[in-house]
Biopython code that builds the backbone (N, CA, C, O; Angstrom):
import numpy as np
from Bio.PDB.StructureBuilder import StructureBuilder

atoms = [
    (1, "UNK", "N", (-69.440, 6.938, 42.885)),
    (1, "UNK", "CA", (-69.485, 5.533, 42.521)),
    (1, "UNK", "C", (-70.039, 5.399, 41.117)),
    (1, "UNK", "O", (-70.822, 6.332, 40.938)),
    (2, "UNK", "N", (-69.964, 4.712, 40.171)),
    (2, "UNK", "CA", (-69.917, 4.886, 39.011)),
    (2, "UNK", "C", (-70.579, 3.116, 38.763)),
    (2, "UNK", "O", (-69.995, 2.081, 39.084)),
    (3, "UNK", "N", (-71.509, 3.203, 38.313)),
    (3, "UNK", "CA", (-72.879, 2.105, 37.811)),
    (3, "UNK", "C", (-72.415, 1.609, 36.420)),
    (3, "UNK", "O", (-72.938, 0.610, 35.925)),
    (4, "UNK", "N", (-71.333, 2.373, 35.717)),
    (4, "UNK", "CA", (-71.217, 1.895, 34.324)),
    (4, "UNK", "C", (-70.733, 0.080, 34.517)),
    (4, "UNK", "O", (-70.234, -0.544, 35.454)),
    (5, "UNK", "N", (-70.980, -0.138, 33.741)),
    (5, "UNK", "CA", (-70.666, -2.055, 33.129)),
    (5, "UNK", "C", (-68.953, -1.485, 32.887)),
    (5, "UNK", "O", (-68.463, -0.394, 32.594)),
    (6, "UNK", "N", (-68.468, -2.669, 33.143)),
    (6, "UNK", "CA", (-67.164, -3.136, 32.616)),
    (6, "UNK", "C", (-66.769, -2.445, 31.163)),
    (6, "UNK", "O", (-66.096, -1.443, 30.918)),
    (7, "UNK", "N", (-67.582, -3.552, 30.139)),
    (7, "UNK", "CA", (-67.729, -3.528, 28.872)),
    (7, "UNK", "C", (-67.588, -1.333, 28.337)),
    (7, "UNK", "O", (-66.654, -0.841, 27.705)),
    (8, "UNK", "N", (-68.736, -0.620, 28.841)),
    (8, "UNK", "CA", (-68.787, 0.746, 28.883)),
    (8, "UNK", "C", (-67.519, 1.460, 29.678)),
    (8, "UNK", "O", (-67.182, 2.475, 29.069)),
    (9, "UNK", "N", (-67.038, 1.315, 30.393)),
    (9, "UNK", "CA", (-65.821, 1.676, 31.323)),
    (9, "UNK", "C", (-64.813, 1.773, 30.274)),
    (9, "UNK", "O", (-64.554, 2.914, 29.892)),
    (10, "UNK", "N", (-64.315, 0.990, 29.840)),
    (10, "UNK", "CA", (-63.781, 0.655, 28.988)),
    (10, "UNK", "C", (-63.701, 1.568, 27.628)),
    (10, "UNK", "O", (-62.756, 2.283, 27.294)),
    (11, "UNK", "N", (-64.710, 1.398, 27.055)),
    (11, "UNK", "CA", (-64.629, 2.589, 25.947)),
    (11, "UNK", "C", (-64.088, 3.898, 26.283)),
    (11, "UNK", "O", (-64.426, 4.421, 27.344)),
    (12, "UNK", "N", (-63.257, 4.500, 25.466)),
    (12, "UNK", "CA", (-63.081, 6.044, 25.362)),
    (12, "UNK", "C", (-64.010, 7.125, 25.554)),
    (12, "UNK", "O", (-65.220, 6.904, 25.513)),
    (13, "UNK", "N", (-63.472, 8.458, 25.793)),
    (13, "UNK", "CA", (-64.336, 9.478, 26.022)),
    (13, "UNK", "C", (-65.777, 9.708, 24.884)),
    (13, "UNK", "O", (-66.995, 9.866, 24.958)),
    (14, "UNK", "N", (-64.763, 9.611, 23.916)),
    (14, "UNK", "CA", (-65.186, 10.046, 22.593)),
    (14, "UNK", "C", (-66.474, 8.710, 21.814)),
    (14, "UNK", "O", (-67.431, 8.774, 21.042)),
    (15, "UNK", "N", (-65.790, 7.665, 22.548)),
    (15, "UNK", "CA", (-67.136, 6.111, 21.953)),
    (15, "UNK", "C", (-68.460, 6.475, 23.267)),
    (15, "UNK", "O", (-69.624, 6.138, 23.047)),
    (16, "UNK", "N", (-68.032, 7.236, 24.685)),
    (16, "UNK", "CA", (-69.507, 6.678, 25.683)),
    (16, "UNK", "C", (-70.259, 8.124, 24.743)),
    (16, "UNK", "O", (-71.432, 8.082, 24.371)),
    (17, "UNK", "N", (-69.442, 9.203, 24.501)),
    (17, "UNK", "CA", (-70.164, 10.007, 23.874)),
    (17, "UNK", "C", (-71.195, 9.564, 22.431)),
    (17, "UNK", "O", (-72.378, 9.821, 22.205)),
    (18, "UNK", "N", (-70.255, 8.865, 21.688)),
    (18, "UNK", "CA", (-71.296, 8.511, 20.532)),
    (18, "UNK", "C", (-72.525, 7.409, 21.438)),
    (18, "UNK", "O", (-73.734, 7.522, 21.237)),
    (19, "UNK", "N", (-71.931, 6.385, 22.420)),
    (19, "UNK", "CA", (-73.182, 5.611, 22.560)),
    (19, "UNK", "C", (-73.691, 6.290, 23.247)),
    (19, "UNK", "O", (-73.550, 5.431, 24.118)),
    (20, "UNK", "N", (-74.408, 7.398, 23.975)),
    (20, "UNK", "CA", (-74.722, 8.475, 24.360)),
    (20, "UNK", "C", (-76.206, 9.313, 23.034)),
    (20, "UNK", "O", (-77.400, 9.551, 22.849)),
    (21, "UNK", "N", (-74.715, 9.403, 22.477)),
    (21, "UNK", "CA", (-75.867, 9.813, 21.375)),
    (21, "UNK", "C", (-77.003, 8.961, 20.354)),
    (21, "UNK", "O", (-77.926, 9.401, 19.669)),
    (22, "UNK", "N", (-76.540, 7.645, 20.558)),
    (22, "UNK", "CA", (-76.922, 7.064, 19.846)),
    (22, "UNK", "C", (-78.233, 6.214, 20.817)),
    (22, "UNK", "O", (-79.212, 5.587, 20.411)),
    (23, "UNK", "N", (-77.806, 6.480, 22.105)),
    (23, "UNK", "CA", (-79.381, 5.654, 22.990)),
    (23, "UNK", "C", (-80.248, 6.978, 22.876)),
    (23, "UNK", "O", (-81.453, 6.964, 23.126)),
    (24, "UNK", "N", (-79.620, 8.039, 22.512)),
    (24, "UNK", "CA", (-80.733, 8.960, 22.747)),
    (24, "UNK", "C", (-81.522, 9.115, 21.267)),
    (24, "UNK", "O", (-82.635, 9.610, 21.089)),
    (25, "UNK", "N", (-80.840, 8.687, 20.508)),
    (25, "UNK", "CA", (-81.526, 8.614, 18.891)),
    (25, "UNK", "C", (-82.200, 7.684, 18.835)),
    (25, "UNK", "O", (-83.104, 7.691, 18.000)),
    (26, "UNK", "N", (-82.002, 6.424, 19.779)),
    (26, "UNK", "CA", (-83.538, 5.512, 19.870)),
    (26, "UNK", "C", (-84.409, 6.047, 20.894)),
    (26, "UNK", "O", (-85.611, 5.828, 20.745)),
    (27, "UNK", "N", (-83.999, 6.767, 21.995)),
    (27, "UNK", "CA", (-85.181, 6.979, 22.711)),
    (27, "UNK", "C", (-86.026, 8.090, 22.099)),
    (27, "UNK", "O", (-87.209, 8.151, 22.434)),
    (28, "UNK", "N", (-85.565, 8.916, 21.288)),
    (28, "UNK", "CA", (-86.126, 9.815, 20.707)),
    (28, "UNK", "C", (-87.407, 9.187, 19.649)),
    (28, "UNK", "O", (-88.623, 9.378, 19.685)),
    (29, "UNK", "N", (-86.638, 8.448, 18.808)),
    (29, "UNK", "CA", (-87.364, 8.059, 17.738)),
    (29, "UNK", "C", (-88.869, 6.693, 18.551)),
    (29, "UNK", "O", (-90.073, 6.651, 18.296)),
    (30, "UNK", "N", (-88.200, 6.000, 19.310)),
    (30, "UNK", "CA", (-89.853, 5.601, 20.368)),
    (30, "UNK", "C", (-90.775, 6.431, 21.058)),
    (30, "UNK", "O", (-91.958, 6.135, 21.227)),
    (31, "UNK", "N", (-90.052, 7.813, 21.586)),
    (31, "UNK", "CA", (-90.849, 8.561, 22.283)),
    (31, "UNK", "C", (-91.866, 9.704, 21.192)),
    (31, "UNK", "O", (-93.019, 10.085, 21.394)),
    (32, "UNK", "N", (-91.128, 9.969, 20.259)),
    (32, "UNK", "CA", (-91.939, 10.862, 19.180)),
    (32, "UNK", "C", (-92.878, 10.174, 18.888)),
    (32, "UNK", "O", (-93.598, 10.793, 18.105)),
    (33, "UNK", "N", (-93.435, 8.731, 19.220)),
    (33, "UNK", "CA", (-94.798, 8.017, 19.099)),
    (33, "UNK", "C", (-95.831, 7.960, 19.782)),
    (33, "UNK", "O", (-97.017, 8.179, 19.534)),
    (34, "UNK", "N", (-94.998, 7.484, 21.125)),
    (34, "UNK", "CA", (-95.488, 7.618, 22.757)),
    (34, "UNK", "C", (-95.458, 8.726, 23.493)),
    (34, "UNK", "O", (-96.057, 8.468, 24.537)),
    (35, "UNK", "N", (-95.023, 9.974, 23.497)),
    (35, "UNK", "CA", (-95.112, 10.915, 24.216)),
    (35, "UNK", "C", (-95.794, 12.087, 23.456)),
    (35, "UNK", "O", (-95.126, 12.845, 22.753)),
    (36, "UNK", "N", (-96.827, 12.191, 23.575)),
    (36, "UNK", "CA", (-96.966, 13.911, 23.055)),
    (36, "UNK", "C", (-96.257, 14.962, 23.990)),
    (36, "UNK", "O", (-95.918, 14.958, 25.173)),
    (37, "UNK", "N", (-96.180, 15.824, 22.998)),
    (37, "UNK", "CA", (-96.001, 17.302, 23.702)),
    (37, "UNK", "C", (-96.786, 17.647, 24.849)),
    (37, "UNK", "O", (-97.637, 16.897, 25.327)),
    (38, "UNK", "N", (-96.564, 18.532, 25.192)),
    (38, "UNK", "CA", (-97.122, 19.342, 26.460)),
    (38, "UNK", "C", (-97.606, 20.754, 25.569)),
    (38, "UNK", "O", (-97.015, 21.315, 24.646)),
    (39, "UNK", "N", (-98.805, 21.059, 26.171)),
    (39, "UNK", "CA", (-98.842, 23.057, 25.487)),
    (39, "UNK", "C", (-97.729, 23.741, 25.386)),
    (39, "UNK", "O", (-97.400, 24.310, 24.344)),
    (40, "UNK", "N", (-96.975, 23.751, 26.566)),
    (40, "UNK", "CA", (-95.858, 24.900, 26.681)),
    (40, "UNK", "C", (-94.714, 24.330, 25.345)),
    (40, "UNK", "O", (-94.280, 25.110, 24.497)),
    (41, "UNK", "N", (-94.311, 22.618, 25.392)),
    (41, "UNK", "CA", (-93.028, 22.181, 24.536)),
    (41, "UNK", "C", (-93.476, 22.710, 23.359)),
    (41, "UNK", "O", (-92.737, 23.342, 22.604)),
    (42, "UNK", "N", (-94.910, 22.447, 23.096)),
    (42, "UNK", "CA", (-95.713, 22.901, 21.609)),
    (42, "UNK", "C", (-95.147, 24.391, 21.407)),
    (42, "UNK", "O", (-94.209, 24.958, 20.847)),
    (43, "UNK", "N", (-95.986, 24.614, 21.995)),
    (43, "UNK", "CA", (-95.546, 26.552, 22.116)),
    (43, "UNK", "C", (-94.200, 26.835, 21.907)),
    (43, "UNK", "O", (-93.995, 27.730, 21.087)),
    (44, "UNK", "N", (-93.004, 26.204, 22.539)),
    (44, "UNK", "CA", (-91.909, 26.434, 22.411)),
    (44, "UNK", "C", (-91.108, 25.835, 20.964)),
    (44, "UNK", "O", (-90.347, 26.577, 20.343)),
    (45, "UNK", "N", (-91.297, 24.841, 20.654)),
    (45, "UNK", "CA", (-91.082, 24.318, 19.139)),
    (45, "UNK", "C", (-91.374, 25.401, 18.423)),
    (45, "UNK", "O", (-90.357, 25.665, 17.782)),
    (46, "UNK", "N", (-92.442, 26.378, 18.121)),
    (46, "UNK", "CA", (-93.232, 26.939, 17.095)),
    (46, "UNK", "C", (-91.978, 28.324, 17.564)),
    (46, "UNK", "O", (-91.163, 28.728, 16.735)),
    (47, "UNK", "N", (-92.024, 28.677, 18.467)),
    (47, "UNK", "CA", (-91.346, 29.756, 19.048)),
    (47, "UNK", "C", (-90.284, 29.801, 18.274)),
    (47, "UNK", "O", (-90.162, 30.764, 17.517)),
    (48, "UNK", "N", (-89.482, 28.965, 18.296)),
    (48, "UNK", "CA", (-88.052, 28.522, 17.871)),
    (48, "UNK", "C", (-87.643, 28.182, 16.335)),
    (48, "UNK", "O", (-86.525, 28.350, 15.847)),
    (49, "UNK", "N", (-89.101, 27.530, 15.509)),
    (49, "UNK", "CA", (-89.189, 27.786, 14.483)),
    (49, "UNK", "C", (-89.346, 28.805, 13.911)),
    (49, "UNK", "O", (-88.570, 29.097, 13.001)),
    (50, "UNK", "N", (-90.410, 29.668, 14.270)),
    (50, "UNK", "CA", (-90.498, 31.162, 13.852)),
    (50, "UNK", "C", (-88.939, 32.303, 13.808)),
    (50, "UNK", "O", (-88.505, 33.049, 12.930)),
    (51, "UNK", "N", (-88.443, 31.954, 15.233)),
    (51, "UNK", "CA", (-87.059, 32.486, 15.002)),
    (51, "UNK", "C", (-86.328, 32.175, 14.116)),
    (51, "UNK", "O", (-85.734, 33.089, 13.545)),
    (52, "UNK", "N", (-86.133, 30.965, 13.737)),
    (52, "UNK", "CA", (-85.473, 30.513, 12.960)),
    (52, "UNK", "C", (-86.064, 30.835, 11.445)),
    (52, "UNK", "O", (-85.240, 30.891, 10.533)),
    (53, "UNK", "N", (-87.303, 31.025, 11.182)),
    (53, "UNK", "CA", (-87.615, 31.206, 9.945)),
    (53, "UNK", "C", (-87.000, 32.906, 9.855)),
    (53, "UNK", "O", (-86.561, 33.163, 8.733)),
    (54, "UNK", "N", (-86.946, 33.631, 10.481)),
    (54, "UNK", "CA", (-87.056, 35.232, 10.892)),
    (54, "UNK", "C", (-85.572, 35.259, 10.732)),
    (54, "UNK", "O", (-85.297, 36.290, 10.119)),
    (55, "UNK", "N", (-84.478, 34.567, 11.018)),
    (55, "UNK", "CA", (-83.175, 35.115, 11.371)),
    (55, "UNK", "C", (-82.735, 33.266, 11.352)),
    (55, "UNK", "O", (-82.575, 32.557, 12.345)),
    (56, "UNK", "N", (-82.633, 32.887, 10.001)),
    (56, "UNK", "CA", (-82.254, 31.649, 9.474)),
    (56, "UNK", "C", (-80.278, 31.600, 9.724)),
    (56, "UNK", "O", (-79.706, 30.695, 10.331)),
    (57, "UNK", "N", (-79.702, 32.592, 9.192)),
    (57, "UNK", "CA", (-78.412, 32.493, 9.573)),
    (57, "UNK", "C", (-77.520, 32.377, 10.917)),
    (57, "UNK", "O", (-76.351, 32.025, 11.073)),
    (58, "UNK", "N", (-78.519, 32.807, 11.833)),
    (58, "UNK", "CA", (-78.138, 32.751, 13.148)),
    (58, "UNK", "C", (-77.718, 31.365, 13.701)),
    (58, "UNK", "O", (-76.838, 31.336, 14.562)),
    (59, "UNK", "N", (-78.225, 30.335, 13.312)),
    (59, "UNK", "CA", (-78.253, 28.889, 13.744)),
    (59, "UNK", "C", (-76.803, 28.170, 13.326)),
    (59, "UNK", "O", (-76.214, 28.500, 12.296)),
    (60, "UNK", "N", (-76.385, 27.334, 14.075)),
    (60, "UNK", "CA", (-74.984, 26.900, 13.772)),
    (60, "UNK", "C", (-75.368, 25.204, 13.473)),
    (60, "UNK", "O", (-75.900, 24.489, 14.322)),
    (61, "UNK", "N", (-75.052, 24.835, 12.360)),
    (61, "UNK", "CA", (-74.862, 23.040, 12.095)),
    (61, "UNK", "C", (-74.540, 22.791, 12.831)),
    (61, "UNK", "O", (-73.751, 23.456, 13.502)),
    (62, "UNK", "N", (-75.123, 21.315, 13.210)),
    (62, "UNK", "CA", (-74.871, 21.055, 13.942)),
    (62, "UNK", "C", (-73.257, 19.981, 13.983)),
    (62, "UNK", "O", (-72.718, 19.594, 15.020)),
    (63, "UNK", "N", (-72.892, 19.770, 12.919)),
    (63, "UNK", "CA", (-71.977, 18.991, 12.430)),
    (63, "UNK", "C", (-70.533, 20.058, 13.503)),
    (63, "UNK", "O", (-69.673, 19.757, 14.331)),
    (64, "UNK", "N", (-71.061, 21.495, 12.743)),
    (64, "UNK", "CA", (-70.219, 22.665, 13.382)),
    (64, "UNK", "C", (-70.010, 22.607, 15.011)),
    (64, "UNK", "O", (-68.853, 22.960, 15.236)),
    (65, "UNK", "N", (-70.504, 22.382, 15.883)),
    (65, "UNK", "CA", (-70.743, 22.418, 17.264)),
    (65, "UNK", "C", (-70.346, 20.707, 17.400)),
    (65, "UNK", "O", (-69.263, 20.493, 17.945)),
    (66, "UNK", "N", (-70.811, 19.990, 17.134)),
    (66, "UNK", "CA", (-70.213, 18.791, 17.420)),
    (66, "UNK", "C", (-68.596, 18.856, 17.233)),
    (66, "UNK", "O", (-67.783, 18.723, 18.148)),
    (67, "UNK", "N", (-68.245, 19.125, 15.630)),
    (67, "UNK", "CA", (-66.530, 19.199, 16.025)),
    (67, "UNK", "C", (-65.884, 19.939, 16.939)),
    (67, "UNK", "O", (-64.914, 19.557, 17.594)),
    (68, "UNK", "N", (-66.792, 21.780, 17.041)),
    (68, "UNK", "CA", (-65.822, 22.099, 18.462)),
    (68, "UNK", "C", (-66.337, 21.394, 19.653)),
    (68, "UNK", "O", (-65.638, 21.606, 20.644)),
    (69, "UNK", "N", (-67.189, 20.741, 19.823)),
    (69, "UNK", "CA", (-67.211, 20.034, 21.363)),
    (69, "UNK", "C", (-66.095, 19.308, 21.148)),
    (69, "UNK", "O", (-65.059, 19.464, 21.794)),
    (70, "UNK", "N", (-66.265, 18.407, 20.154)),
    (70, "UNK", "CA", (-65.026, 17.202, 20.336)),
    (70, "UNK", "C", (-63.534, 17.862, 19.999)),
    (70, "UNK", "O", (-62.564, 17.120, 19.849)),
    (71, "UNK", "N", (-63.468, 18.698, 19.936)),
    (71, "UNK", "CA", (-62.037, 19.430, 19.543)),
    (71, "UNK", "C", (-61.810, 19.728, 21.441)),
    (71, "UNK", "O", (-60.760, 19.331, 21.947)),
    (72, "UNK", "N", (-62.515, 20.193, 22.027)),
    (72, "UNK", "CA", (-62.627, 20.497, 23.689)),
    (72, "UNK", "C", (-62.311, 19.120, 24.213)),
    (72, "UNK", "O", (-61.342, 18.817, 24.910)),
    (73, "UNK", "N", (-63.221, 18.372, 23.798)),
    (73, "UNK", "CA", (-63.048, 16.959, 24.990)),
    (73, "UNK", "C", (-61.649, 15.897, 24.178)),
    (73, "UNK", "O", (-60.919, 15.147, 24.827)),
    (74, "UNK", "N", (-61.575, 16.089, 22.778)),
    (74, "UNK", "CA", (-60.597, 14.800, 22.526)),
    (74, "UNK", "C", (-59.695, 15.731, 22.186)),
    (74, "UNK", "O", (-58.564, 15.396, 21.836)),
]
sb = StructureBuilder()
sb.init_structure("model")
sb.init_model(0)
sb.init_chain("A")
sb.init_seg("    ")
for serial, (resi, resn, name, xyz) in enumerate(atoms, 1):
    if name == "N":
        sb.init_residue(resn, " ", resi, " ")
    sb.init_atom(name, np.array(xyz, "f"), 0.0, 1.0, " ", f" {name:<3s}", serial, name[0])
structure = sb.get_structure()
């Protein structure tokens, strides 16, 4: 059974995906105020930075991974 509104139903694969991304770019940007980390998320951020400082080429844009998702779904 499916809770979406009319209005959302309606949109394409490719628009619930952007509004998708785009409620999560406000919940992000309220919660980076209101939520601290946890030890472990802490720990794991730093983890992931360090890799990334260590083996910088490994990481894929994200621009890169967004077009092949949407090359898969549209």
């Amino acid at each position: 059974m499916s809770t979406l509104t009319p209005e959302i139903a309606r949109l394409s694969l490719a628009e619930r995906i952007q509004l998708v991304e785009d409620l999560w770019d406000s919940i992000a940007a309220e919660a980076s105020h209101s939520l601290p980390l946890t030890e472990e998320q802490l720990a794991e951020l730093q983890r992931r930075a360090q890799a990334h400082k260590e083996h910088p080429g490994a990481a894929i844009p994200w621009e890169q991974v967004r077009a092949e998702l949407g090359g898969r779904v549209g």
